[in-house]
N, C-alpha and C positions, 0 to 999 in steps of 0.2 A: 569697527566702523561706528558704532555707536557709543562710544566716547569721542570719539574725533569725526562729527557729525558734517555736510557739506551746508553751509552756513549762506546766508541772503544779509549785505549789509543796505541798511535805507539810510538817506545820507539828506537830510532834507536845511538848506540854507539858504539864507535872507541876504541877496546883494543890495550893496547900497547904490542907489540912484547913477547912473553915469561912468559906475563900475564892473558894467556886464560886460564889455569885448575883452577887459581883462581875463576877467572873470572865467570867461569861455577860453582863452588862452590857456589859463593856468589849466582851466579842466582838463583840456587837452593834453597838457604834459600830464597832468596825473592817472589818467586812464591810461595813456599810450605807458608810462612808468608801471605801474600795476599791472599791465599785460605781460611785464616780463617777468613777475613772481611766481613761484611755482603753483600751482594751483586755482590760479585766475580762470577764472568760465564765460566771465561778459562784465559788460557797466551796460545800461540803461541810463539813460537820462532825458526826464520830462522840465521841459522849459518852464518859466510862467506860462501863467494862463492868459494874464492881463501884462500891458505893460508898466504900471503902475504897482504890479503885484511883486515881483521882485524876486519869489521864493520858485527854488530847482529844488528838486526831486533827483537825487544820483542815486541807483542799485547797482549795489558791486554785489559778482557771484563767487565762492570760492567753493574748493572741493572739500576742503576742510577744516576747520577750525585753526588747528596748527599752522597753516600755510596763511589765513587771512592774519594769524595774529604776529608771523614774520612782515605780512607786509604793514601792517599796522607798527611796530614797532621799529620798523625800521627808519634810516636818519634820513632819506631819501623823499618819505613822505611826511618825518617832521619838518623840515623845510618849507615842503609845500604849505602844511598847515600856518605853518607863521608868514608866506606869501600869501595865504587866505584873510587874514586877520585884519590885513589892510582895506580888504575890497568887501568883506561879510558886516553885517549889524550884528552880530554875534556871535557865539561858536554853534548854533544849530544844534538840530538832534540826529541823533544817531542811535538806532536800534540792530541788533542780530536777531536772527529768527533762524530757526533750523525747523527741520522734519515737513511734515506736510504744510507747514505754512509757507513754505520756500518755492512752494508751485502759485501759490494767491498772493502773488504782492502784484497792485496797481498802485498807477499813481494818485496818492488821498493827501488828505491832511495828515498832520503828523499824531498819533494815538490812537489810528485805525485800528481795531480789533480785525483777526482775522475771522474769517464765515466760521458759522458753527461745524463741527465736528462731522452733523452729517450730509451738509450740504457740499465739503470738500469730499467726504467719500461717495457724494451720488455723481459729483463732476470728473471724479478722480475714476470711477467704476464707466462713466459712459468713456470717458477717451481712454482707457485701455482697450474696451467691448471696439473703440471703432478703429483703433490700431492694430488688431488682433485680427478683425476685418480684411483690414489693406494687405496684414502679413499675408492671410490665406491667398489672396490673388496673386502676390510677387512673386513670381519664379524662383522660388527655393529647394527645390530639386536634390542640388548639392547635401542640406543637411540631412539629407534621409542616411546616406551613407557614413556621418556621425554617431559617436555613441549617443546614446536620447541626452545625456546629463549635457554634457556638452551643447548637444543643441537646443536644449535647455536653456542653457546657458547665452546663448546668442541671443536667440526669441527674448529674454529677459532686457539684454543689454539691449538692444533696438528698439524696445518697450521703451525702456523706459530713457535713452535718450531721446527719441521722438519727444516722450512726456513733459518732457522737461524743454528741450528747443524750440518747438514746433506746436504741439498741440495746447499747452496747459496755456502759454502767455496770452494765444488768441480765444481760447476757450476762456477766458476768466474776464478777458476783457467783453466779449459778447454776453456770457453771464453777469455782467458785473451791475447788475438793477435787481437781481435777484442773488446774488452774493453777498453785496455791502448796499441792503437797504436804506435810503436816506431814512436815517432816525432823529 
């Protein structure tokens, strides 16, 4: 797992003026394209802010390395990229982020630093402590009669998909004055 890490791509591009319904077109073929690669987890994507402003914000999830870098090379989405060329002011930036940075992406400017070290393990430490919470009230009955490892095992996976779908993207964004101070 940790050589072939689950990976956060930030996709951040400059349409040019009168080029955005395309734009938003193409987007569309290429996320609904991307949901059929093996290991796709989500896109996100934050519009302009202004209308004048021009610049989207796309996050693509994958589960691995390996699997973002088939859809990444594949001819399906070089395509698109040369159908991008016409309607973009440039080819944008593009970053990967793995490991605990992959729970703090908002939508910023492009060379965000992620929060320091211990500010993701005090937000990372409170939404487990309040996931851990909800487990003890849900009727889990059933895993008593598991071996511990095994339901071990569960209690992890529901951790930490909660962590990841549900609590971290809204927790980061209510954090997020005290995450990524304006500097």
């Amino acid at each position: 797992m940790s050589t072939d890490p689950p990976v956060t791509v930030d996709v951040v591009q400059r349409i040019k003026r009168g080029k955005e319904q395309e734009f938003e077109a193409l987007l569309a073929k290429i996320i609904s394209a991307a949901s059929t690669f093996e290991g796709y987890l989500g896109a996100s994507v934050f519009r302009p802010s202004y209308d004048h402003d021009g610049e989207y914000r796309i996050v693509f999830k994958f589960d691995h390395l390996d699997n973002l870098k088939r859809w990444e090379h594949s001819p399906m989405r070089q395509r698109f990229l040369a159908q991008a060329r016409h309607l973009t002011v440039d080819v944008g930036t593009f970053s990967i982020i793995t490991g605990l940075e992959t729970w703090f992406t908002l939508p910023a400017k492009p060379g965000i630093l992620p929060p320091p070290r211990y500010k993701m393990v005090l937000v990372s430490g409170l939404a487990i402590f309040a996931i851990n919470q909800l487990l003890v009230l849900l009727p889990l009955d059933w895993l008593t009669q598991l071996p511990s490892v095994l339901r071990l095992l569960i209690l992890i996976f529901l951790t930490t998909t909660l962590m990841t779908y549900v609590v971290m993207p809204r927790l980061t964004k209510l954090l997020a004055g005290w995450l990524y101070p304006q500097r």
